[in-house]
N, CA, C and O atoms as a Tripos MOL2 file, in Angstrom:
@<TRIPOS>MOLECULE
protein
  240   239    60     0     0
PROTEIN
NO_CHARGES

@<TRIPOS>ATOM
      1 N         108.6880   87.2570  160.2350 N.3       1 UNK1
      2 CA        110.1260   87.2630  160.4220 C.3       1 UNK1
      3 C         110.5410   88.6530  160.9130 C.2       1 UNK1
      4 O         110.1480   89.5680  160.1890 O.2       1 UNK1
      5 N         111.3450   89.0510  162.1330 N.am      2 UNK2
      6 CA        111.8190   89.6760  162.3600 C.3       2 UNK2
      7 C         113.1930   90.1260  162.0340 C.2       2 UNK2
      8 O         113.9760   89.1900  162.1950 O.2       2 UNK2
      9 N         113.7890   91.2340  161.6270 N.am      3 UNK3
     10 CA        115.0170   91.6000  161.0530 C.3       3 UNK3
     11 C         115.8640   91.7950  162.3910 C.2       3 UNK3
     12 O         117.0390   91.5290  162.6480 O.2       3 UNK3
     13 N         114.9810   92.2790  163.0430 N.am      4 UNK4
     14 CA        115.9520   91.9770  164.6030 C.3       4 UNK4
     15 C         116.8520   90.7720  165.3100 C.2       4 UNK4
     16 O         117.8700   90.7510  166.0010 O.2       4 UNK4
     17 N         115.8170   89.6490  164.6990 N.am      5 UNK5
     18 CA        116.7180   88.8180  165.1880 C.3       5 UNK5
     19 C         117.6960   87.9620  164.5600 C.2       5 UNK5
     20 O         117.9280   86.7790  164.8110 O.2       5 UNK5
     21 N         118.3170   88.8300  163.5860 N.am      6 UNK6
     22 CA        119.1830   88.5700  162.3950 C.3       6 UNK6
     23 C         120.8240   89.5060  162.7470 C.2       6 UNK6
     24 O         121.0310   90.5420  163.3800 O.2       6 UNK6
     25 N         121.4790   88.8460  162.2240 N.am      7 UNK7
     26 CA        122.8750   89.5320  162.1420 C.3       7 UNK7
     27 C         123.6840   89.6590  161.0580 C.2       7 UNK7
     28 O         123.8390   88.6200  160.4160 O.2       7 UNK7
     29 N         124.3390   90.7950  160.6020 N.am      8 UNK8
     30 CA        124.9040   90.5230  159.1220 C.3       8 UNK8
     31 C         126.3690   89.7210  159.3840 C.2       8 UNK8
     32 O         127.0110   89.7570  160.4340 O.2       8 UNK8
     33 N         126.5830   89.2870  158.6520 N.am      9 UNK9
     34 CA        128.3180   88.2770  158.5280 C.3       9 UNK9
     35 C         129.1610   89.6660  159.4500 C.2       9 UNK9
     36 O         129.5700   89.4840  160.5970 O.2       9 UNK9
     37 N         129.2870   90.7760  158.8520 N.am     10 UNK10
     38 CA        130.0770   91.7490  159.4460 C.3      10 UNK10
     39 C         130.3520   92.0710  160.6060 C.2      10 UNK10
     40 O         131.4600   92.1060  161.1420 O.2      10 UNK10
     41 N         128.9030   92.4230  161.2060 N.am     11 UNK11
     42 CA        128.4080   92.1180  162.5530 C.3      11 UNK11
     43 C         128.7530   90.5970  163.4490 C.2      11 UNK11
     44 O         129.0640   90.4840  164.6340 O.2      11 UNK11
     45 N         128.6250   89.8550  162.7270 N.am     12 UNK12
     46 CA        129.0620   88.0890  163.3180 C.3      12 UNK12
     47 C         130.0920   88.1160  163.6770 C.2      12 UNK12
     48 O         130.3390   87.8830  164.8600 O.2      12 UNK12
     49 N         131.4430   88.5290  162.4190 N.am     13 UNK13
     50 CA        132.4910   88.2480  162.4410 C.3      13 UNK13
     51 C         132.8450   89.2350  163.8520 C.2      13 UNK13
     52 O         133.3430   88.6500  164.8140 O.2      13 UNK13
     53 N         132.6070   90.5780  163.9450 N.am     14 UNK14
     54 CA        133.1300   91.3640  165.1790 C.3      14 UNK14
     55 C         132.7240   90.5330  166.0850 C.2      14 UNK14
     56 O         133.5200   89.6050  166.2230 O.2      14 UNK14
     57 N         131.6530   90.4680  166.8810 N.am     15 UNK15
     58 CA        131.0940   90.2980  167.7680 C.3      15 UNK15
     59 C         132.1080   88.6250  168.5400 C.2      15 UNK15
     60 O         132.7860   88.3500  169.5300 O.2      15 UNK15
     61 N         131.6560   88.0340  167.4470 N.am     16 UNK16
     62 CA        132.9040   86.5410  167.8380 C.3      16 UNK16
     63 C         134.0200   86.0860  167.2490 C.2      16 UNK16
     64 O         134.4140   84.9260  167.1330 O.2      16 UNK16
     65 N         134.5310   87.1640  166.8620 N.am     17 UNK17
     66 CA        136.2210   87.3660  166.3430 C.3      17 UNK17
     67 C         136.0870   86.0570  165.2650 C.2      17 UNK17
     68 O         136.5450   84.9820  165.6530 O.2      17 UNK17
     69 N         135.5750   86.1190  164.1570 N.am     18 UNK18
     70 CA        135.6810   85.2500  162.8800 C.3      18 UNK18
     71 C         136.0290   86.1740  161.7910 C.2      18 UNK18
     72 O         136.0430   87.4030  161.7110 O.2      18 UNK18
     73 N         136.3200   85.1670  160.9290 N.am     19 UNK19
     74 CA        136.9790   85.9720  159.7490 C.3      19 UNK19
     75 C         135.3990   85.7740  158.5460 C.2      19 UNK19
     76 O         134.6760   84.9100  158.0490 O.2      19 UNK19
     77 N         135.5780   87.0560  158.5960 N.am     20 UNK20
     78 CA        133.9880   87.2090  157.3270 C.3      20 UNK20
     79 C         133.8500   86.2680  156.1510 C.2      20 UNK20
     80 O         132.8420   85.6990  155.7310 O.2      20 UNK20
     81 N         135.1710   86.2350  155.6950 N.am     21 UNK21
     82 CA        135.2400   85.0880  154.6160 C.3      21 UNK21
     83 C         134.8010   83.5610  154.9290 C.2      21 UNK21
     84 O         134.0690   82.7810  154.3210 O.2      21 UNK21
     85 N         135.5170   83.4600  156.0770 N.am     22 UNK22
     86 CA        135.4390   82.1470  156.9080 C.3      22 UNK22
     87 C         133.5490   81.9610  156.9210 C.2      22 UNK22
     88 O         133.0650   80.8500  156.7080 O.2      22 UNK22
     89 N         132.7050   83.1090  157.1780 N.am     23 UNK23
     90 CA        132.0170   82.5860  157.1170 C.3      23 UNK23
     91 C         130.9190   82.3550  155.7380 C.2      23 UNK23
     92 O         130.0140   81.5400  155.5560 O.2      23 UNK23
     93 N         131.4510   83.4400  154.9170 N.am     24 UNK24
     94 CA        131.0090   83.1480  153.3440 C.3      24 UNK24
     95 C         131.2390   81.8960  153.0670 C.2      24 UNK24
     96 O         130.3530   81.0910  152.7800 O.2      24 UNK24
     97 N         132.7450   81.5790  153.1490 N.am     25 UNK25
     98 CA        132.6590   79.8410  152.8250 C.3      25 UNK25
     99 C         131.6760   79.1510  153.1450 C.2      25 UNK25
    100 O         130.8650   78.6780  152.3490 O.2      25 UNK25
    101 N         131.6560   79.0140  154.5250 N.am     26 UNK26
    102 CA        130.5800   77.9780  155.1290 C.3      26 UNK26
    103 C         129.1050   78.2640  154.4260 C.2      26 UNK26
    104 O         128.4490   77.2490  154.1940 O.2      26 UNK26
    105 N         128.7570   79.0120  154.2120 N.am     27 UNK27
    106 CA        127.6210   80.0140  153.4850 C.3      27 UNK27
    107 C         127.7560   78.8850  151.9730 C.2      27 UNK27
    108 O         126.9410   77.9710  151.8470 O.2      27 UNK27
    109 N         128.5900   79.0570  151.1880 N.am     28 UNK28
    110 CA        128.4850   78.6500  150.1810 C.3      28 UNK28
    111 C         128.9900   77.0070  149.6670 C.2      28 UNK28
    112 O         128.6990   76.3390  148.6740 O.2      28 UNK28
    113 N         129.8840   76.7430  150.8720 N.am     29 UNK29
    114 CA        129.7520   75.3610  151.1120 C.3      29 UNK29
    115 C         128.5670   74.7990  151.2270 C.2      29 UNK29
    116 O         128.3890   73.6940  150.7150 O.2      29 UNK29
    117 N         127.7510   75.3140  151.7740 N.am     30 UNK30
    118 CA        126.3620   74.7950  153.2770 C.3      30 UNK30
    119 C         126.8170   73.9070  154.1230 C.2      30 UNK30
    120 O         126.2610   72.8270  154.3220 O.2      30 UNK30
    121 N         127.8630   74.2900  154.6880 N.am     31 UNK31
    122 CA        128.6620   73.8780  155.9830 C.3      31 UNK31
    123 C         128.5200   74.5100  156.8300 C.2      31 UNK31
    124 O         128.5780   75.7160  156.5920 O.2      31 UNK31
    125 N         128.2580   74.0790  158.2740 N.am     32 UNK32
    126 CA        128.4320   74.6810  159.4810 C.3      32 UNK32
    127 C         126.5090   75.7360  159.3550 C.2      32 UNK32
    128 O         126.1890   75.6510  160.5410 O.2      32 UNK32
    129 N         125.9560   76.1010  159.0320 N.am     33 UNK33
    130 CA        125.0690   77.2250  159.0940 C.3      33 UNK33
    131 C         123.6990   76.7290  158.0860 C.2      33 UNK33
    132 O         123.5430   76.8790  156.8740 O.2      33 UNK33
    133 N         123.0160   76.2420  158.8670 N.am     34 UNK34
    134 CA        121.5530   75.4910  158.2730 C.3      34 UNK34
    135 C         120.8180   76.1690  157.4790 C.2      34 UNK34
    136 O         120.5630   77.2140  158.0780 O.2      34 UNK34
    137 N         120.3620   76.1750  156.5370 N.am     35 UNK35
    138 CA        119.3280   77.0350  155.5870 C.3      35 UNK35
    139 C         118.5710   77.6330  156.0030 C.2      35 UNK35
    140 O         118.4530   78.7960  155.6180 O.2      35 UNK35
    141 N         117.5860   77.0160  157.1310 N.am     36 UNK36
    142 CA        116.8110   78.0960  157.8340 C.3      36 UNK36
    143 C         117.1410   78.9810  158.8620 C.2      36 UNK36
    144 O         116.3090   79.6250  159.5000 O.2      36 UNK36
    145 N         118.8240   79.0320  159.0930 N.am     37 UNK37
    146 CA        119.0470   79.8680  159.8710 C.3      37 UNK37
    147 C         119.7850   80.6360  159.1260 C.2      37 UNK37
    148 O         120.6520   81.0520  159.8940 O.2      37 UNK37
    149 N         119.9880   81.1330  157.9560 N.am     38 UNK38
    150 CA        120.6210   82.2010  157.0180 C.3      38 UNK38
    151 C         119.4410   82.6330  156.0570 C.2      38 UNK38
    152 O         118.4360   81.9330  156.1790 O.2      38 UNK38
    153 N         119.3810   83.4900  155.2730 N.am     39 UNK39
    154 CA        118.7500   84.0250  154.0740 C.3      39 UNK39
    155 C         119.6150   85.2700  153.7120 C.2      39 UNK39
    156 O         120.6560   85.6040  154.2780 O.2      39 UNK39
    157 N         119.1930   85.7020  152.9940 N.am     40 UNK40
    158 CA        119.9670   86.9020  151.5640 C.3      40 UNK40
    159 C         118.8300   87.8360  151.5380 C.2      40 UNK40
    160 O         117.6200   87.6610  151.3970 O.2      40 UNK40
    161 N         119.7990   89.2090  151.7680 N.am     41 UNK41
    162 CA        118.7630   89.8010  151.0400 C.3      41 UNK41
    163 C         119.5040   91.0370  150.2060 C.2      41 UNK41
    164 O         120.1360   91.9070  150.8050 O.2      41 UNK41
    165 N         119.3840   91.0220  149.0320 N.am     42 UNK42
    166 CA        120.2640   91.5370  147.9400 C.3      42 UNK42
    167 C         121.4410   91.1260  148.1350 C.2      42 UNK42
    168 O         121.5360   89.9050  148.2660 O.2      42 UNK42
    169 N         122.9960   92.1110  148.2430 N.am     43 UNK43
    170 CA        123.6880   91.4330  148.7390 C.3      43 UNK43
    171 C         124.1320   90.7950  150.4090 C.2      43 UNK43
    172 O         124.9960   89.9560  150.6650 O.2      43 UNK43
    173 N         123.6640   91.1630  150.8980 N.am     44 UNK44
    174 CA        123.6580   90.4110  152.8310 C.3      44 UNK44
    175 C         123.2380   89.5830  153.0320 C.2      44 UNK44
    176 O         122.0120   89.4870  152.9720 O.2      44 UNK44
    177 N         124.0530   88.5090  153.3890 N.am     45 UNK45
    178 CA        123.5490   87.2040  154.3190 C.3      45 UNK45
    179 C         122.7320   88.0510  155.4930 C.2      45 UNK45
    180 O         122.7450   89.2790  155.5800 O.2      45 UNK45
    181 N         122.1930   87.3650  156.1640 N.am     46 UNK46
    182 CA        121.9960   87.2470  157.5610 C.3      46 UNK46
    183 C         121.8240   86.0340  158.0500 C.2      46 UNK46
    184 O         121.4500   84.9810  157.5340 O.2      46 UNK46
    185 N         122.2330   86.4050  159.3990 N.am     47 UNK47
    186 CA        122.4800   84.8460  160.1780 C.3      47 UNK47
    187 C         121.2720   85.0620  161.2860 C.2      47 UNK47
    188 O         120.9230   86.1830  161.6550 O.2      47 UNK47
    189 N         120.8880   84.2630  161.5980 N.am     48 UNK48
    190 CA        120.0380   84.3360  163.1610 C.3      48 UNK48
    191 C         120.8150   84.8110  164.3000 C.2      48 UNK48
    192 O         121.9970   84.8130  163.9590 O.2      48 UNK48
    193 N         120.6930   85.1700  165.3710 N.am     49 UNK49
    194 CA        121.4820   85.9310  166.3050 C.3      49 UNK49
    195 C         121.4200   84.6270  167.0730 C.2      49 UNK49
    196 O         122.3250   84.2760  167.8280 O.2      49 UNK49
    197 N         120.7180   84.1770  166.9330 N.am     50 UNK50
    198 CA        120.5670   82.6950  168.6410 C.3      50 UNK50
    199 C         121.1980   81.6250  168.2310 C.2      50 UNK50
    200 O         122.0210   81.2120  169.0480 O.2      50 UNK50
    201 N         121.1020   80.9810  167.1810 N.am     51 UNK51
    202 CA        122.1560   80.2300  166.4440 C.3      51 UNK51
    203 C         123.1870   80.4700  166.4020 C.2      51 UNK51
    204 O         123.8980   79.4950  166.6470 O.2      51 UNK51
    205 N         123.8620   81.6350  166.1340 N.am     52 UNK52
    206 CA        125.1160   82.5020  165.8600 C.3      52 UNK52
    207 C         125.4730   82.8150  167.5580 C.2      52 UNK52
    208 O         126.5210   83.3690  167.8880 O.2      52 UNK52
    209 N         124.6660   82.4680  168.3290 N.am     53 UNK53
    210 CA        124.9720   82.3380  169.8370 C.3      53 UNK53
    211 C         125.2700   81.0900  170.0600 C.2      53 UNK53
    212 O         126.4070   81.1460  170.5270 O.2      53 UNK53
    213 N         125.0640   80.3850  170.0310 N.am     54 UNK54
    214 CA        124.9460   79.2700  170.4560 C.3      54 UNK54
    215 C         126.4650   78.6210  169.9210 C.2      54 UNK54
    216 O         127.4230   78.0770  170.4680 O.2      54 UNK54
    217 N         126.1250   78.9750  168.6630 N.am     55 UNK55
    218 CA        127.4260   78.3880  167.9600 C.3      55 UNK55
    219 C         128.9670   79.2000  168.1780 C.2      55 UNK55
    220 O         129.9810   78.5020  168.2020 O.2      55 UNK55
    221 N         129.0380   80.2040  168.2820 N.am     56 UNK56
    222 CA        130.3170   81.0450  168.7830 C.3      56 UNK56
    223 C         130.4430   81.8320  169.4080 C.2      56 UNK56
    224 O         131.1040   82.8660  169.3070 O.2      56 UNK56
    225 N         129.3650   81.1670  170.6870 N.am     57 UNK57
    226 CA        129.6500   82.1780  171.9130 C.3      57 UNK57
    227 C         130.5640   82.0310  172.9940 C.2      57 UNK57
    228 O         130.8660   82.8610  173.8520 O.2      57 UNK57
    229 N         131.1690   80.2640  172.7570 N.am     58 UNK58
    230 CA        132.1790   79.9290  173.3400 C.3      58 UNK58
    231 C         133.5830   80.4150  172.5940 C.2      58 UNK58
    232 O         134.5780   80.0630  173.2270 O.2      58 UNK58
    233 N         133.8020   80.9930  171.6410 N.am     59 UNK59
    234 CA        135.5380   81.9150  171.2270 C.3      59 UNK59
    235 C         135.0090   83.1600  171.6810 C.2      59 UNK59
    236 O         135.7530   84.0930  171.3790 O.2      59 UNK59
    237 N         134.3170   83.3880  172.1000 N.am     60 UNK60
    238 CA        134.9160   84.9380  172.8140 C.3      60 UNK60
    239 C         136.1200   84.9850  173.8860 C.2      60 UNK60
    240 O         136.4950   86.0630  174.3460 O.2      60 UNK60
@<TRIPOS>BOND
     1     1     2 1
     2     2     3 1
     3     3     4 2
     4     3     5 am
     5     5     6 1
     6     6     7 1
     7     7     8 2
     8     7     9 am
     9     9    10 1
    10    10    11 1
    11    11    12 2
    12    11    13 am
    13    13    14 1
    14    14    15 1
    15    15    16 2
    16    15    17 am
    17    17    18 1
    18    18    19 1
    19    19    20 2
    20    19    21 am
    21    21    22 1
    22    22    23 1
    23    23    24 2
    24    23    25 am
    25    25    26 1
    26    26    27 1
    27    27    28 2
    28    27    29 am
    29    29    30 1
    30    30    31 1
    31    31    32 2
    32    31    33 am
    33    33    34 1
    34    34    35 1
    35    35    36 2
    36    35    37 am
    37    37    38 1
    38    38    39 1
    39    39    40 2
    40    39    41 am
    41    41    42 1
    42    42    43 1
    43    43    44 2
    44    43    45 am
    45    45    46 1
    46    46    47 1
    47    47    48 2
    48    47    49 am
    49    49    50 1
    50    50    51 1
    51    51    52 2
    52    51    53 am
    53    53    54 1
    54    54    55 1
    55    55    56 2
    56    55    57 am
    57    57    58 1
    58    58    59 1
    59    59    60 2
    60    59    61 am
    61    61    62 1
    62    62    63 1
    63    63    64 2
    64    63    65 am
    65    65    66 1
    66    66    67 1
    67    67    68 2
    68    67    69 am
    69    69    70 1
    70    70    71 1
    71    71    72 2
    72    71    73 am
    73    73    74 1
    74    74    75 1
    75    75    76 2
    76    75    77 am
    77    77    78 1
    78    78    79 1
    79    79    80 2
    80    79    81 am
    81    81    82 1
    82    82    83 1
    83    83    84 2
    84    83    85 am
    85    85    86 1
    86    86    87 1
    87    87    88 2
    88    87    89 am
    89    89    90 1
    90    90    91 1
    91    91    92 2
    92    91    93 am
    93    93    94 1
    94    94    95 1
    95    95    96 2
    96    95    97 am
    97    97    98 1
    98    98    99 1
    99    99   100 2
   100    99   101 am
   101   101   102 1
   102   102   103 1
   103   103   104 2
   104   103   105 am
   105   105   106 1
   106   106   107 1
   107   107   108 2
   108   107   109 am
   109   109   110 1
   110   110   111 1
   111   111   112 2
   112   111   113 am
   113   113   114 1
   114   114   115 1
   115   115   116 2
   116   115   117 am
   117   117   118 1
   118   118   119 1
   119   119   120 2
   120   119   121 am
   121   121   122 1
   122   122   123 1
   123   123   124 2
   124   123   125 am
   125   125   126 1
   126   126   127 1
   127   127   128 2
   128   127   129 am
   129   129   130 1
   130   130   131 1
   131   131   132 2
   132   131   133 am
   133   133   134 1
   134   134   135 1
   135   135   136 2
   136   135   137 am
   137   137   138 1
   138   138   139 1
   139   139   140 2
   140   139   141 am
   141   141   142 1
   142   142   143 1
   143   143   144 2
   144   143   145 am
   145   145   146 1
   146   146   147 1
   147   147   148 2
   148   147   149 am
   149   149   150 1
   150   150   151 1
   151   151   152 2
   152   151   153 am
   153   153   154 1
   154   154   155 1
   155   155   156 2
   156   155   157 am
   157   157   158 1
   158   158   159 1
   159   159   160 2
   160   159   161 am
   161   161   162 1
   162   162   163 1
   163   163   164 2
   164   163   165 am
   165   165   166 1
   166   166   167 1
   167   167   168 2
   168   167   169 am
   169   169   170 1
   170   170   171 1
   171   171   172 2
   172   171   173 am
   173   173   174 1
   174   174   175 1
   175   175   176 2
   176   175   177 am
   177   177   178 1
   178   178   179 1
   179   179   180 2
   180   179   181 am
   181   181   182 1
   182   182   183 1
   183   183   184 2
   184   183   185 am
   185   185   186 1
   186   186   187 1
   187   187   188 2
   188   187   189 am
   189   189   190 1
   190   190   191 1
   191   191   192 2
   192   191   193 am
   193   193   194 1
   194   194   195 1
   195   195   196 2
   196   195   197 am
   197   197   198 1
   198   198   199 1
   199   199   200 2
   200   199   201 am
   201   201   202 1
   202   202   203 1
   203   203   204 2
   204   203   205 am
   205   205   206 1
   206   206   207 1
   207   207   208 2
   208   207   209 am
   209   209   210 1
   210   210   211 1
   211   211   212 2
   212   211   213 am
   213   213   214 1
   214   214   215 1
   215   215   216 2
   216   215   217 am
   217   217   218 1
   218   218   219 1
   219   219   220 2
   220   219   221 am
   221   221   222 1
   222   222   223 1
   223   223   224 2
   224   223   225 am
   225   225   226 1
   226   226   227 1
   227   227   228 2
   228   227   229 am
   229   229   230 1
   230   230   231 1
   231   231   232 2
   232   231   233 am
   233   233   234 1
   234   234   235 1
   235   235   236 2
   236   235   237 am
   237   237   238 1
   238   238   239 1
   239   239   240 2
@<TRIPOS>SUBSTRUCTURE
     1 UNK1         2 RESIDUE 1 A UNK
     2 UNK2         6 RESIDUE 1 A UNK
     3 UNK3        10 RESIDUE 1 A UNK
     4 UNK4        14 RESIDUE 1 A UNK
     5 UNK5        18 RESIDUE 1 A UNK
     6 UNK6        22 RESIDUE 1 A UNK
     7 UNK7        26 RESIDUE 1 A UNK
     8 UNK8        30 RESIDUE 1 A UNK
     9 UNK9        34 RESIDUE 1 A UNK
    10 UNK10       38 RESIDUE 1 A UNK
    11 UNK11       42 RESIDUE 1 A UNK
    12 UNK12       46 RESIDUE 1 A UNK
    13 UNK13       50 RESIDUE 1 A UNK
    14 UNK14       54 RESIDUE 1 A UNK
    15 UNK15       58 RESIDUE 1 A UNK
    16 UNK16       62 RESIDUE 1 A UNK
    17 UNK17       66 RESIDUE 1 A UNK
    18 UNK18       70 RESIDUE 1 A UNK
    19 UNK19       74 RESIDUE 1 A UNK
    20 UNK20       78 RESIDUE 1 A UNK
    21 UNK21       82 RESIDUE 1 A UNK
    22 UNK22       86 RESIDUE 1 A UNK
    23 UNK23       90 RESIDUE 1 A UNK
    24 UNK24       94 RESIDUE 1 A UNK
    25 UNK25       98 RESIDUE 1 A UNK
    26 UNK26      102 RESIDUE 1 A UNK
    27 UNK27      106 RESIDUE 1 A UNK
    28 UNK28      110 RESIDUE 1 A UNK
    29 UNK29      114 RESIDUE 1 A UNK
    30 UNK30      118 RESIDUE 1 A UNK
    31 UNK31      122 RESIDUE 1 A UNK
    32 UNK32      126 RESIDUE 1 A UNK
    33 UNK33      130 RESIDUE 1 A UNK
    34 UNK34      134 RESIDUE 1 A UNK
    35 UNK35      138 RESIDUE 1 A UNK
    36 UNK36      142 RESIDUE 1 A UNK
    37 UNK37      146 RESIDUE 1 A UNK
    38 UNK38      150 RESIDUE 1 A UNK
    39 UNK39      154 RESIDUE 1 A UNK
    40 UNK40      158 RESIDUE 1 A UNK
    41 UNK41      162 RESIDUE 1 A UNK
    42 UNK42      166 RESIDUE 1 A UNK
    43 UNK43      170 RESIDUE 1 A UNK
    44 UNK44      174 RESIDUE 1 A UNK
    45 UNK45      178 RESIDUE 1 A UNK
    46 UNK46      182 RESIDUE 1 A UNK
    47 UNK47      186 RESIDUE 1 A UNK
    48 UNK48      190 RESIDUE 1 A UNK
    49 UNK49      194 RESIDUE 1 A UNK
    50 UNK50      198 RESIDUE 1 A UNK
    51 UNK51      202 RESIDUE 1 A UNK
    52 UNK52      206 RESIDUE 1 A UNK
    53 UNK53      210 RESIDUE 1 A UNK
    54 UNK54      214 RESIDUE 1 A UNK
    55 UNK55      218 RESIDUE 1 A UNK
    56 UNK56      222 RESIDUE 1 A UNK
    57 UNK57      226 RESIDUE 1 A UNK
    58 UNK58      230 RESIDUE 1 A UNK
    59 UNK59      234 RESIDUE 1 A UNK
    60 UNK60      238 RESIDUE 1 A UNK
């Protein structure tokens, strides 16, 4: 696993104008964001960067 190709929520939210919470929900729902494309590590999500493309690269 590469850490590179990971993004923190913080990073997500700038990059495609979301609200950080917005995506904790989905996080803790398990809505919207597949298990194998998130993990934790202490406190940080990370998201996959290509998924997290794919999925909100059209609201920019």
């Amino acid at each position: 696993m590469d850490l590179n190709n990971y993004i923190t929520i913080n990073d997500l939210a700038k990059e495609y104008n979301l609200n950080p919470d917005t995506i904790r929900s989905y996080i803790a729902r398990g809505q919207v964001i597949p298990d194998d494309k998130k993990f934790k590590i202490g406190n940080t999500w990370l998201i996959e960067k290509q998924f997290a493309k794919e999925k909100w690269s059209k609201r920019k």
